[in-house]
py3Dmol code that shows the C-alpha trace and the ligand (Angstrom):
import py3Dmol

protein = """\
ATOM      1  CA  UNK A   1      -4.873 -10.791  20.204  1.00  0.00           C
ATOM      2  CA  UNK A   2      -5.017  -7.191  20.989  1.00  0.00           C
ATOM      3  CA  UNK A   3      -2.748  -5.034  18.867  1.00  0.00           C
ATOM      4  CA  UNK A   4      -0.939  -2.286  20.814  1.00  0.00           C
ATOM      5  CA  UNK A   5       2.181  -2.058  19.229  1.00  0.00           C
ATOM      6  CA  UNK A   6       3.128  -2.667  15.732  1.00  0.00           C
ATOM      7  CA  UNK A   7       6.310  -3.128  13.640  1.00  0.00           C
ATOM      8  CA  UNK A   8       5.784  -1.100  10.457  1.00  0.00           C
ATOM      9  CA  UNK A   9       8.571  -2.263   7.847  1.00  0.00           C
ATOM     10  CA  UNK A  10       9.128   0.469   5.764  1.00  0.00           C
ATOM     11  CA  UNK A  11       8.362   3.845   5.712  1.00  0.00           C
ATOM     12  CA  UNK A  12       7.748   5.202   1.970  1.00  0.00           C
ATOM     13  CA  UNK A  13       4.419   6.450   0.594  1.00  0.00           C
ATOM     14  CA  UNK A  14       2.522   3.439   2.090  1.00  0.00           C
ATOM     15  CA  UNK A  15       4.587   2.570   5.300  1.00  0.00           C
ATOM     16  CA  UNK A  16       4.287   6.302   6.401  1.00  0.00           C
ATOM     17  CA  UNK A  17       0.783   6.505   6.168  1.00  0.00           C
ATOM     18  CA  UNK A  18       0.280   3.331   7.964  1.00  0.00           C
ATOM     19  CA  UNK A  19       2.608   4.510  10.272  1.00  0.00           C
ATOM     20  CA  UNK A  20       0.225   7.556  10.875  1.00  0.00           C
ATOM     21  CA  UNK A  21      -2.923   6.142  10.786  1.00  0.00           C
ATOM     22  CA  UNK A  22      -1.968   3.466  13.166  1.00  0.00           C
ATOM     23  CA  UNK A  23      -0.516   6.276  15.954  1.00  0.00           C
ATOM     24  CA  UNK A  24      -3.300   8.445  15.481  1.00  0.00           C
ATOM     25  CA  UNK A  25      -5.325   5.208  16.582  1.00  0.00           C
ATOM     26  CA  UNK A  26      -2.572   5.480  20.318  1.00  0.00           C
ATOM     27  CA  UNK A  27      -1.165   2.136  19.099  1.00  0.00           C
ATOM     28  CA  UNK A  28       2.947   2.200  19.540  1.00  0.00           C
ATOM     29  CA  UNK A  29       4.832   2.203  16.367  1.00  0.00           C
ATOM     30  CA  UNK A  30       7.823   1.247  15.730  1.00  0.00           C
ATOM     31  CA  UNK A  31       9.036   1.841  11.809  1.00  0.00           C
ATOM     32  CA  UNK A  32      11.834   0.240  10.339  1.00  0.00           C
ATOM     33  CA  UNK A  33      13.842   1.629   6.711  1.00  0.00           C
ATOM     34  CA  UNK A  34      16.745   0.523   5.756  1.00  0.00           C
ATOM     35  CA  UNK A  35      18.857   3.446   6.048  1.00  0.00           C
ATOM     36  CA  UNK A  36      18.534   6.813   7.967  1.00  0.00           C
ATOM     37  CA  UNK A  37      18.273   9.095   4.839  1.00  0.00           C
ATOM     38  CA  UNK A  38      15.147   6.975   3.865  1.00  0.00           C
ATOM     39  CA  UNK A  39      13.827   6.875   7.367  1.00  0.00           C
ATOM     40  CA  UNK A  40      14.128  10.833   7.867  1.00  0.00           C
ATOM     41  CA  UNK A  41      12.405  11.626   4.371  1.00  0.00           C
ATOM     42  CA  UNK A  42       9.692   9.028   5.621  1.00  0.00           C
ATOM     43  CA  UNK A  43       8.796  10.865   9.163  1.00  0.00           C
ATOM     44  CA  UNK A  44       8.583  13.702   7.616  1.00  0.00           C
ATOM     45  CA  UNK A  45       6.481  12.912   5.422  1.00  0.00           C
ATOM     46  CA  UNK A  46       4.270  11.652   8.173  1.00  0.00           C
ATOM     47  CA  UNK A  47       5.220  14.796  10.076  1.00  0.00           C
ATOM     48  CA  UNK A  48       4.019  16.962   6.974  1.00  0.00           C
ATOM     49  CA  UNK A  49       0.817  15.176   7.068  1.00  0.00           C
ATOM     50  CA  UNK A  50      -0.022  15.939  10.479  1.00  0.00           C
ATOM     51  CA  UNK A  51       0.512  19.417   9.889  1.00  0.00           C
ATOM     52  CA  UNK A  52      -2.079  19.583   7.536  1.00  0.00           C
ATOM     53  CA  UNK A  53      -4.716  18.179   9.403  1.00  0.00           C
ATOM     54  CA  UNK A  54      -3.341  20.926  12.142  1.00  0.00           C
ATOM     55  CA  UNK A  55      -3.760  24.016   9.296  1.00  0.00           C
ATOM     56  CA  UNK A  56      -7.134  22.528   8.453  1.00  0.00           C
ATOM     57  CA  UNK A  57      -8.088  22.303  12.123  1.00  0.00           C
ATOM     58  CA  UNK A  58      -8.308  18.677  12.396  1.00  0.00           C
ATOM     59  CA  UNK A  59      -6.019  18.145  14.977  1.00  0.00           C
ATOM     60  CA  UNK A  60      -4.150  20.471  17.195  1.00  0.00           C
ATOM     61  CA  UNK A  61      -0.502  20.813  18.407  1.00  0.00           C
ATOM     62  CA  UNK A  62      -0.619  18.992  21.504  1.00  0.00           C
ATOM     63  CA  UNK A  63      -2.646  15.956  19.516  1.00  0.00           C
ATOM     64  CA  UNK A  64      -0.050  16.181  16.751  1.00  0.00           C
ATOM     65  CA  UNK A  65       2.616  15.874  19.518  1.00  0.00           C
ATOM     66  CA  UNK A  66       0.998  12.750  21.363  1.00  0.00           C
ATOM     67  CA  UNK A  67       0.681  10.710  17.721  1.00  0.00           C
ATOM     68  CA  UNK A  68       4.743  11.831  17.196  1.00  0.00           C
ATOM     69  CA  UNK A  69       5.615  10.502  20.326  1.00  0.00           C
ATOM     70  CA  UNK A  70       4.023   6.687  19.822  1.00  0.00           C
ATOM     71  CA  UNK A  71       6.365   6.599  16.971  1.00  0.00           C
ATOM     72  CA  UNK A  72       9.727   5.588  16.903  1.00  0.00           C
ATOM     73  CA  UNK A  73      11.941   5.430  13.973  1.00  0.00           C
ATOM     74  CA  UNK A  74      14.486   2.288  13.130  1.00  0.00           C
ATOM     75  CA  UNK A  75      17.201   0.907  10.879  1.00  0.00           C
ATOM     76  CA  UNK A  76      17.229  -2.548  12.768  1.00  0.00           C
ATOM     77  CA  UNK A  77      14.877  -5.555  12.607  1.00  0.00           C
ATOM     78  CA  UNK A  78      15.890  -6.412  16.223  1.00  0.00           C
ATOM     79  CA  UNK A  79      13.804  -3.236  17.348  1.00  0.00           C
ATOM     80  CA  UNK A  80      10.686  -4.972  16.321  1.00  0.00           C
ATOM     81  CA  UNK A  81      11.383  -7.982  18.475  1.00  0.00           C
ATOM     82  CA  UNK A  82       8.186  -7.546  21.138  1.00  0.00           C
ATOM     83  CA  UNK A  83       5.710  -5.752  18.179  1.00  0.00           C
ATOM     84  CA  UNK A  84       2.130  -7.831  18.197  1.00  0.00           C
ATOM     85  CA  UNK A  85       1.941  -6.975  14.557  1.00  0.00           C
ATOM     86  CA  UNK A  86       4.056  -6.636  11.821  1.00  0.00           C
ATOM     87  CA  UNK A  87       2.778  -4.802   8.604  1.00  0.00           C
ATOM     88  CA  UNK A  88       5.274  -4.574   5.792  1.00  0.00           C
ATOM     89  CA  UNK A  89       5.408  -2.057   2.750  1.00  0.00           C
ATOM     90  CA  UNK A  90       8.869  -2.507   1.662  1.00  0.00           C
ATOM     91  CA  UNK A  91       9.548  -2.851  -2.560  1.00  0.00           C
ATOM     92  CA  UNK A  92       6.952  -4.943  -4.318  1.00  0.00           C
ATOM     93  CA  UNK A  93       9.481  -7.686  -4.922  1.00  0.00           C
ATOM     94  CA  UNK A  94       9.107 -11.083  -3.989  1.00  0.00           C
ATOM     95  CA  UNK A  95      12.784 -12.690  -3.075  1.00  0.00           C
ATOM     96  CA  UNK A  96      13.250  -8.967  -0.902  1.00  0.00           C
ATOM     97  CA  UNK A  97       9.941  -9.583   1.163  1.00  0.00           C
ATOM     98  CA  UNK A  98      10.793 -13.308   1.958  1.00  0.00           C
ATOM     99  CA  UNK A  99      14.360 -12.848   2.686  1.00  0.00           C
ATOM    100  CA  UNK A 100      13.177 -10.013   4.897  1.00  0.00           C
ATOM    101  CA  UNK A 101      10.453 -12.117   6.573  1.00  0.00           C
ATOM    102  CA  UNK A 102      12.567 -15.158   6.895  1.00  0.00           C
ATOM    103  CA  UNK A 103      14.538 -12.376   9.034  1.00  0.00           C
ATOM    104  CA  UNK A 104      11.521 -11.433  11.035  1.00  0.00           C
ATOM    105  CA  UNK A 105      10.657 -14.822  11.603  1.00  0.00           C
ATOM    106  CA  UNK A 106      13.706 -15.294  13.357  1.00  0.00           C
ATOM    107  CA  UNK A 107      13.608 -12.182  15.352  1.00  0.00           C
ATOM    108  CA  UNK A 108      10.195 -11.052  16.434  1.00  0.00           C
ATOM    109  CA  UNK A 109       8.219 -12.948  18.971  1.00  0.00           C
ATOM    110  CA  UNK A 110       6.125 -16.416  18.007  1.00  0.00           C
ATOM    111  CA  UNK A 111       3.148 -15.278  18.857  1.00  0.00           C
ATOM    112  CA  UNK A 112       2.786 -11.774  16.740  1.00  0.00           C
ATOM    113  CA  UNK A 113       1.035 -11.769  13.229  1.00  0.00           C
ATOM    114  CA  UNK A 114       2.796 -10.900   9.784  1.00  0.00           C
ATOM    115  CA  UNK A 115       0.342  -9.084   7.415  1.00  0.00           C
ATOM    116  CA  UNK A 116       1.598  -7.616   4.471  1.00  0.00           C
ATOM    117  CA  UNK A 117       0.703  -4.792   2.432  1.00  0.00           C
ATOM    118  CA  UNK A 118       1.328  -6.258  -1.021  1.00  0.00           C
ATOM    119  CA  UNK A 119      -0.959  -5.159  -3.854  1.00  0.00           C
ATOM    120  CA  UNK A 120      -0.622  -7.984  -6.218  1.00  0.00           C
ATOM    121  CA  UNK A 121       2.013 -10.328  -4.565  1.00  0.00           C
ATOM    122  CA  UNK A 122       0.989 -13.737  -3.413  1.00  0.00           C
ATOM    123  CA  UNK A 123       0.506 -13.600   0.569  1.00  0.00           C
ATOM    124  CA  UNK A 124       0.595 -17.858   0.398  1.00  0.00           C
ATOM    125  CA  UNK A 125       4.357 -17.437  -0.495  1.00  0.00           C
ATOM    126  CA  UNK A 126       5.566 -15.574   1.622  1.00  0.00           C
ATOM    127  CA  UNK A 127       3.503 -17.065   4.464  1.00  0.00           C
ATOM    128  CA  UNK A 128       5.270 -20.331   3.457  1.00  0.00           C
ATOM    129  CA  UNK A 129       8.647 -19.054   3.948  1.00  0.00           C
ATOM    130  CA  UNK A 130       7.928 -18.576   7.774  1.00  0.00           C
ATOM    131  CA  UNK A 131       6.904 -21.093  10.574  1.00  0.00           C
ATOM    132  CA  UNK A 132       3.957 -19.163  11.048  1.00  0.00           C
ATOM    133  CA  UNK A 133       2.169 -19.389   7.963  1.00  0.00           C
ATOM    134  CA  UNK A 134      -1.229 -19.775  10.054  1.00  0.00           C
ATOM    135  CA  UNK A 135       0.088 -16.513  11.572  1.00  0.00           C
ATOM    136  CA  UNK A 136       0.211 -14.326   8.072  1.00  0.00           C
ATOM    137  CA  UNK A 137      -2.362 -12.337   6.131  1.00  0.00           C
ATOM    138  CA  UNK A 138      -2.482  -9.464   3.622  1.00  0.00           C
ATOM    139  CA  UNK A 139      -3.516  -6.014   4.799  1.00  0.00           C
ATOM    140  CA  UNK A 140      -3.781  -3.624   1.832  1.00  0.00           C
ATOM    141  CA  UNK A 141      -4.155  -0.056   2.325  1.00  0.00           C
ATOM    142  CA  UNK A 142      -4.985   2.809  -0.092  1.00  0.00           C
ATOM    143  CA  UNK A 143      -3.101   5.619  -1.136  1.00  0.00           C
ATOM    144  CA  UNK A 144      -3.270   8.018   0.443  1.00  0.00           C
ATOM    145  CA  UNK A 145      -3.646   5.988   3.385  1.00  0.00           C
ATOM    146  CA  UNK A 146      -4.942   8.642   5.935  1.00  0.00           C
ATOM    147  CA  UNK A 147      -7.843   9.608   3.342  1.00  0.00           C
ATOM    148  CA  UNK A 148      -8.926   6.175   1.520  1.00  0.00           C
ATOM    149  CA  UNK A 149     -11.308   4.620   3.436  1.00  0.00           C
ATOM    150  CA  UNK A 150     -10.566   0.802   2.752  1.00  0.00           C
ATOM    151  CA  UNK A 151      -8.328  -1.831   3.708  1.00  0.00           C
ATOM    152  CA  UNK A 152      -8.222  -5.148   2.236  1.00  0.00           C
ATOM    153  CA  UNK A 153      -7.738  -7.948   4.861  1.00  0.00           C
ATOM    154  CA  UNK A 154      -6.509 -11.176   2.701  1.00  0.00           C
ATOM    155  CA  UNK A 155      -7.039 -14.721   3.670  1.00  0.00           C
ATOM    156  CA  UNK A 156      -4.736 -17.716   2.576  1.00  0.00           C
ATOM    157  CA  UNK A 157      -5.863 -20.581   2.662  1.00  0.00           C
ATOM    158  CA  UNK A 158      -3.557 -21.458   5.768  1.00  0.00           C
ATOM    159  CA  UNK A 159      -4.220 -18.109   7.664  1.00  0.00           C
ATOM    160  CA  UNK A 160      -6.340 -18.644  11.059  1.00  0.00           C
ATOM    161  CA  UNK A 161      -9.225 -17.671  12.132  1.00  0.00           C
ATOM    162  CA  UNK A 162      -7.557 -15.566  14.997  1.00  0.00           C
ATOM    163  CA  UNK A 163      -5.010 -13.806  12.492  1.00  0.00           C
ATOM    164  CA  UNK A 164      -7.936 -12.790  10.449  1.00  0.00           C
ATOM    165  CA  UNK A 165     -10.183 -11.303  13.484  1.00  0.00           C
ATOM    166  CA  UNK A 166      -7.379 -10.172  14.841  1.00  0.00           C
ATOM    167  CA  UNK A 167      -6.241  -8.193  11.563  1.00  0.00           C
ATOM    168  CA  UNK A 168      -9.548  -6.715  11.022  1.00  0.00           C
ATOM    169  CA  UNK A 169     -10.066  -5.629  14.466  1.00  0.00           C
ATOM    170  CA  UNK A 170      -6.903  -3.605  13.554  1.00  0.00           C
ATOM    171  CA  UNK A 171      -8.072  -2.405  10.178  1.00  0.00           C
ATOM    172  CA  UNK A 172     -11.401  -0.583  11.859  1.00  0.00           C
ATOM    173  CA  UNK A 173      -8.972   0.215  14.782  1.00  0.00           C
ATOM    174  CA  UNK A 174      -7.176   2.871  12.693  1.00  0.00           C
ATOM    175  CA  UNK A 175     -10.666   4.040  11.071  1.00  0.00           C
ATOM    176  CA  UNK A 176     -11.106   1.557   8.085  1.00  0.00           C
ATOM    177  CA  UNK A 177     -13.854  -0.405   6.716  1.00  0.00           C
ATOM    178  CA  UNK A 178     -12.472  -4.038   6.189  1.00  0.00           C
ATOM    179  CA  UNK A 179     -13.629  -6.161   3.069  1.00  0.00           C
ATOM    180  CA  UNK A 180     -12.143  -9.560   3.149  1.00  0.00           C
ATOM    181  CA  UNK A 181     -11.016 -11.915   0.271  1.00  0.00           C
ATOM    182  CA  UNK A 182      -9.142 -15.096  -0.543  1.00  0.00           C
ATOM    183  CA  UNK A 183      -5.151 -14.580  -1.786  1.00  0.00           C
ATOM    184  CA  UNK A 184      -5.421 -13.936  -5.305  1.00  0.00           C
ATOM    185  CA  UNK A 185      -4.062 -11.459  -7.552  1.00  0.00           C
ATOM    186  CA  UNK A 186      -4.970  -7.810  -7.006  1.00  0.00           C
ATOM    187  CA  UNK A 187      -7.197  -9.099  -4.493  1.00  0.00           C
ATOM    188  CA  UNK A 188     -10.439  -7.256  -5.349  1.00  0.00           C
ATOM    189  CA  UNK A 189      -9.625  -3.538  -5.903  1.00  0.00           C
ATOM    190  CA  UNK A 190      -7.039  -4.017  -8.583  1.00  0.00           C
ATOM    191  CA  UNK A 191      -8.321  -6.751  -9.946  1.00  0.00           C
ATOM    192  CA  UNK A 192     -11.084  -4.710 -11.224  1.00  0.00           C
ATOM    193  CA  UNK A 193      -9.261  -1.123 -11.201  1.00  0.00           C
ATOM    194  CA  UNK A 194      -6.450  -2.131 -13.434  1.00  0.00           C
ATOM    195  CA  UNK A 195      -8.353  -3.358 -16.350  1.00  0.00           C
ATOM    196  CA  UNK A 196     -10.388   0.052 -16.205  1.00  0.00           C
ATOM    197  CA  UNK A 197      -7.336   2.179 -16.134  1.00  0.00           C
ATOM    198  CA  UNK A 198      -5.525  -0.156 -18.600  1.00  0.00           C
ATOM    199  CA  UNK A 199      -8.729   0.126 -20.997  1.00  0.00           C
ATOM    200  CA  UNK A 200      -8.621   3.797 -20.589  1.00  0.00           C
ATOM    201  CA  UNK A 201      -4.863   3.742 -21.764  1.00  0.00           C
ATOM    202  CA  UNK A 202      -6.152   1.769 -24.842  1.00  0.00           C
ATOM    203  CA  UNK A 203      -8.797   3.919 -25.519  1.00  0.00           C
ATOM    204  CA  UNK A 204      -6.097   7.261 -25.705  1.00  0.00           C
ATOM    205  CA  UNK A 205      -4.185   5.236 -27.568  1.00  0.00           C
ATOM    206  CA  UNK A 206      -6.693   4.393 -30.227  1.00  0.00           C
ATOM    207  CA  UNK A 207      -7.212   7.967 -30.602  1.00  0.00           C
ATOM    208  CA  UNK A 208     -10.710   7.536 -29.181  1.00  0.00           C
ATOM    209  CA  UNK A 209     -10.611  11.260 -27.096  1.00  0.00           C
ATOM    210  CA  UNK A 210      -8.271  13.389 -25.759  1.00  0.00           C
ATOM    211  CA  UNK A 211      -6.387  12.738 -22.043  1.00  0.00           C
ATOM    212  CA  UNK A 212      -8.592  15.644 -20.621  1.00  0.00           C
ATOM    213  CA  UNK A 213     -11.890  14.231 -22.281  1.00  0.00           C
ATOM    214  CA  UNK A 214     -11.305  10.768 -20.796  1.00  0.00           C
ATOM    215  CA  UNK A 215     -10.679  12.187 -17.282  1.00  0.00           C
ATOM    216  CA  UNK A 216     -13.475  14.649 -17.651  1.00  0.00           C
ATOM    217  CA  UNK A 217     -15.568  12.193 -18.745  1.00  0.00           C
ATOM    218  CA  UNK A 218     -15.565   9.618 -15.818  1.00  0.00           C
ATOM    219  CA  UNK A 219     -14.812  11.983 -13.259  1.00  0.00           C
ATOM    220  CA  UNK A 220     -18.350  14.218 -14.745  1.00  0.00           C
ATOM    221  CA  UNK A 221     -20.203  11.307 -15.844  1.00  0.00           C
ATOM    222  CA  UNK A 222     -19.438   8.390 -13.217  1.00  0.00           C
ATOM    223  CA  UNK A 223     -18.698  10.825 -10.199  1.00  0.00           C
ATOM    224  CA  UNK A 224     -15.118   9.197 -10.061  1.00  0.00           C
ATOM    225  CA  UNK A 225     -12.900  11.817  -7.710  1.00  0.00           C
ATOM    226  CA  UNK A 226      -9.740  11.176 -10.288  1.00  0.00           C
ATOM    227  CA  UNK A 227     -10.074  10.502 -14.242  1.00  0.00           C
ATOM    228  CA  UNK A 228      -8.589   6.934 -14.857  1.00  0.00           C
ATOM    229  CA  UNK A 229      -5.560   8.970 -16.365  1.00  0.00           C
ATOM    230  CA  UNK A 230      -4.798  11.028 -13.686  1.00  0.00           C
ATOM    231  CA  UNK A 231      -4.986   8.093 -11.097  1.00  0.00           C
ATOM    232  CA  UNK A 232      -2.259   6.096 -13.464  1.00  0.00           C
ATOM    233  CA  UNK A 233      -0.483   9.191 -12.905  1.00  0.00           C
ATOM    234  CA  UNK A 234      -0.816   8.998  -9.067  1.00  0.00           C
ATOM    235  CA  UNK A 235      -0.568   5.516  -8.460  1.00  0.00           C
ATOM    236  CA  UNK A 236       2.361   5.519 -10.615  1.00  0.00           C
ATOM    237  CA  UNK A 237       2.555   3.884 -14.249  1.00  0.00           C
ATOM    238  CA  UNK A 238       5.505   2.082 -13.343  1.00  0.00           C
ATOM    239  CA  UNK A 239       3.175   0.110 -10.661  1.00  0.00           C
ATOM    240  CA  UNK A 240       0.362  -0.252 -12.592  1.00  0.00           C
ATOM    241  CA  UNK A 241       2.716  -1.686 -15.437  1.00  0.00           C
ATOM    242  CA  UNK A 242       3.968  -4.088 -13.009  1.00  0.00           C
ATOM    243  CA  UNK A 243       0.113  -4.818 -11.424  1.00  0.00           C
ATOM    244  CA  UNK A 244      -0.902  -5.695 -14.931  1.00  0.00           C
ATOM    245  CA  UNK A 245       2.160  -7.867 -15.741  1.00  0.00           C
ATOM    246  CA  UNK A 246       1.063  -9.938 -12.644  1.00  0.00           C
ATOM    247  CA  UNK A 247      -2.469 -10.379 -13.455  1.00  0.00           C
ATOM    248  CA  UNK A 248      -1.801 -11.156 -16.997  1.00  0.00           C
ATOM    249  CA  UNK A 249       0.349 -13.919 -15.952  1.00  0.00           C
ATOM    250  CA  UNK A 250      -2.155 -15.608 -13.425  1.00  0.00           C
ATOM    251  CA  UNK A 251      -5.283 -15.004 -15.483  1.00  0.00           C
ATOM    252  CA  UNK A 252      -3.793 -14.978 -19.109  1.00  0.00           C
ATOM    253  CA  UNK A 253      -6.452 -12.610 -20.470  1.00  0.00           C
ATOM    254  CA  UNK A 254      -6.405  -9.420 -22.376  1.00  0.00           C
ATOM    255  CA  UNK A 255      -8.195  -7.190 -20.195  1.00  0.00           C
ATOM    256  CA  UNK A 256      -5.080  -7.625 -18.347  1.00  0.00           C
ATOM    257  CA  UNK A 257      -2.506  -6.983 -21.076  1.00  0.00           C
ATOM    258  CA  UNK A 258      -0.458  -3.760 -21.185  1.00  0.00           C
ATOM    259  CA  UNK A 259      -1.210  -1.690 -23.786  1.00  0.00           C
ATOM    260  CA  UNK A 260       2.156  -0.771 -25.750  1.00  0.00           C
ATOM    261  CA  UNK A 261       1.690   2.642 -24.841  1.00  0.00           C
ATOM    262  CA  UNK A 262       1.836   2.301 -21.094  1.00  0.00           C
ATOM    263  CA  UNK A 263       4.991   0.253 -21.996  1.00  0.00           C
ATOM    264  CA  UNK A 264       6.216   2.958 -24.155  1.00  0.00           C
ATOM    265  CA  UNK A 265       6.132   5.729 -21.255  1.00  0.00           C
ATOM    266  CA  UNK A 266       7.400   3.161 -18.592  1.00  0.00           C
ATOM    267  CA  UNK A 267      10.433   2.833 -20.590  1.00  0.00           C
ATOM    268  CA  UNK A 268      10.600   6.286 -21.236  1.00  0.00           C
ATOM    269  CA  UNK A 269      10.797   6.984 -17.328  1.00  0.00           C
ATOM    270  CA  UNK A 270       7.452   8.890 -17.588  1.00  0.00           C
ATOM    271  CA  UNK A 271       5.850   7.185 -14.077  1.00  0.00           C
ATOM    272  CA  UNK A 272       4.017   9.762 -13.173  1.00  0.00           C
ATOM    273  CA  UNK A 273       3.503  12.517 -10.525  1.00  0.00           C
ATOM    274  CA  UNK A 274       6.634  10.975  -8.923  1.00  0.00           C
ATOM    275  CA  UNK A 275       8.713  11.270 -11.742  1.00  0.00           C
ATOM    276  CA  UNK A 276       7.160  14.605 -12.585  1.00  0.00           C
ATOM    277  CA  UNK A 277       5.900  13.621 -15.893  1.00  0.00           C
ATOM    278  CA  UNK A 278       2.696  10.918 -16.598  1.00  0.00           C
ATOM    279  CA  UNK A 279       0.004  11.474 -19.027  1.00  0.00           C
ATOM    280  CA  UNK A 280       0.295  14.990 -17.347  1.00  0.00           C
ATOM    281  CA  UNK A 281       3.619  17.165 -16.903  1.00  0.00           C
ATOM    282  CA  UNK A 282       4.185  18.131 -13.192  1.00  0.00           C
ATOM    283  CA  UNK A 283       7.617  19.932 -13.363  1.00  0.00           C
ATOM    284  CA  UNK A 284       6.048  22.599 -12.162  1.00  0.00           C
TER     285      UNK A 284
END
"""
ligand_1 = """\
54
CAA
N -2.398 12.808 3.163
C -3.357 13.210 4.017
N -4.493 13.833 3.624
C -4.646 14.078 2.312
C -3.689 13.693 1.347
C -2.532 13.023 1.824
N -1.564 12.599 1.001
N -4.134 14.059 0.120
C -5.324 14.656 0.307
N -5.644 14.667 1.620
C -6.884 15.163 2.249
C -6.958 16.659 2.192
O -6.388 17.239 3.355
C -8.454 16.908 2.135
O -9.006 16.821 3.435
P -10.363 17.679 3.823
O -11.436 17.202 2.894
O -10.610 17.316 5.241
O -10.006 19.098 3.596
C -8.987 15.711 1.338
O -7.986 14.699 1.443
C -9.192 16.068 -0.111
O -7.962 16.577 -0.619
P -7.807 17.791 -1.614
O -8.933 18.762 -1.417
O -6.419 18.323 -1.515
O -7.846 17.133 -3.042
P -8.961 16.243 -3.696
O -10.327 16.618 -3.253
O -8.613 16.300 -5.132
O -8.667 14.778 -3.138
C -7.687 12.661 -3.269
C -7.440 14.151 -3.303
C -8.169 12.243 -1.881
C -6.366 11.985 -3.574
C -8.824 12.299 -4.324
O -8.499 12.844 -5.572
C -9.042 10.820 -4.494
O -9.715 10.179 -3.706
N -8.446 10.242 -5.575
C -8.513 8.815 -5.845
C -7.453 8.108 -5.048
C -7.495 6.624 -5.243
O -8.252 6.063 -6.002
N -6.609 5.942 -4.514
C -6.445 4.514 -4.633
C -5.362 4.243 -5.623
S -5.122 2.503 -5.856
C -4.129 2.063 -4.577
O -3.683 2.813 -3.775
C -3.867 0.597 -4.453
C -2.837 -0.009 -5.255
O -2.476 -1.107 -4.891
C -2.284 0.533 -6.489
"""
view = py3Dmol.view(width=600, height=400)
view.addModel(protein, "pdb")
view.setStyle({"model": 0}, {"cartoon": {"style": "trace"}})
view.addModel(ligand_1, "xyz")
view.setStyle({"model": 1}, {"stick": {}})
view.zoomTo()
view.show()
């Protein structure tokens, strides 16, 4: 199945930059949040993005103008009724995705595909809570989703063929390069990110450099665009906390395990850029 028009299911720092990448590929979007304050700050966030690929000469007004216009904004599942594909990024919490798919399932038409964009939840579940479980796969993009390059197309082991090709004809669609891999946790990117970025936690802990010297020394020595400090920062230690909670659980081995100060500043409220403080202060 050819996708032209897909449901996006929420619109934060993930569901907005699908939301662009897919209209910049002249698919129709249709984006769903749950209320209109969230759905505002969300298009413009994708507006704000577009704008800076106008300053920087990558696009121009009547091209940022056409990709607006393929997208329409929503606060009702009902508006994603005829959508050949629906990719959710709504709260990384498992009873809140099924209860909304189980709502999907009921709503949108039998034939589209569920994918969503989970980073460490398990795909088989929430497959199994619809009657199209053959119908379901993972599609997990990187932030920032206009830049990263990558999107992970996930296979359970009930997904079809069709879903699959279907889903990666989508990925390169909106400019990706697809690698494919089996439902399991973190998938392949944080599977082997996390332990790296939890190792460099230990390793500030344990005194071993300073913040700067860590970052300085993979992003000089390895060619890494973000020290592994930085990117906790970025991808939020709050997530990572919760990535590494989930992979401990499945795998039960240390590499996984939270060091106590990641758990300190997660408690703390210092998540990161978001929150304006990480392993770096960004109040100002
Ligand atoms: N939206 C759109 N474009 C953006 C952007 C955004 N949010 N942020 C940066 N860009 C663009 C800039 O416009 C710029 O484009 P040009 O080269 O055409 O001028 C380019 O990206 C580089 O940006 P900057 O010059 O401002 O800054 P930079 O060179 O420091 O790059 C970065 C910023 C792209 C974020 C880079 O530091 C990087 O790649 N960092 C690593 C990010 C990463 O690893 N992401 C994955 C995190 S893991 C994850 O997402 C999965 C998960 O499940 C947790």
């Amino acid at each position: 199945m050819e996708i032209k028009k897909i449901g996006i299911c929420g619109c934060g720092l993930m569901g907005s930059g699908i939301t662009e990448v897919s209209a910049k590929a002249g698919i129709s979007v249709v984006v769903r949040e749950v209320n209109d304050d969230f759905l505002s700050e969300g298009l413009a966030r994708v507006e704000q993005s577009l704008a800076r690929a106008v300053s920087k000469g990558k696009l121009d007004e009547a091209g940022k103008k056409a990709v607006l216009d393929r997208i329409t904004g929503t606060t009702k599942v009902e508006n994603l009724a005829d959508c050949d594909l629906i990719c959710e990024a709504v709260i990384e919490n498992l009873p809140e995705k099924i209860k909304l798919y189980r709502q999907l399932d009921e709503t949108v038409k039998k034939e589209a595909i569920f994918a969503s964009n989970t980073s460490s939840l398990s795909i088989t579940e929430m497959a199994a809570a619809t009657r199209r479980p053959g119908q379901f796969c993972g599609l997990h993009f990187f932030n920032p989703v206009p830049v990263m390059k990558l999107v992970e197309v996930v296979k359970t082991v009930a997904t079809s063929e069709a879903t699959f090709a279907a889903a990666k004809a989508f990925g390169e669609k909106v400019g990706k390069v697809v690698v494919s891999c089996k439902d399991t946790p973190g998938f392949v990117v944080n599977r082997l990110l996390v332990p790296y970025l939890l190792d460099a936690i230990r390793a500030l802990q344990d005194g071993v450099a300073t913040k700067e010297d860590i970052d300085n020394a993979m992003k000089l020595g390895c060619g890494y665009p973000m020290g592994p400090l930085e990117l906790t920062d970025f991808v939020g230690l709050d997530t990572t906390y919760y990535i590494a909670e989930i992979l401990f659980d499945e795998f039960k081995d240390h590499h996984y395990a939270a060091p106590p100060l990641l758990k300190a500043m997660v408690k703390a409220g210092y998540y990161g850029r978001k929150a304006g403080r990480g392993f770096y202060d960004y109040s100002k």
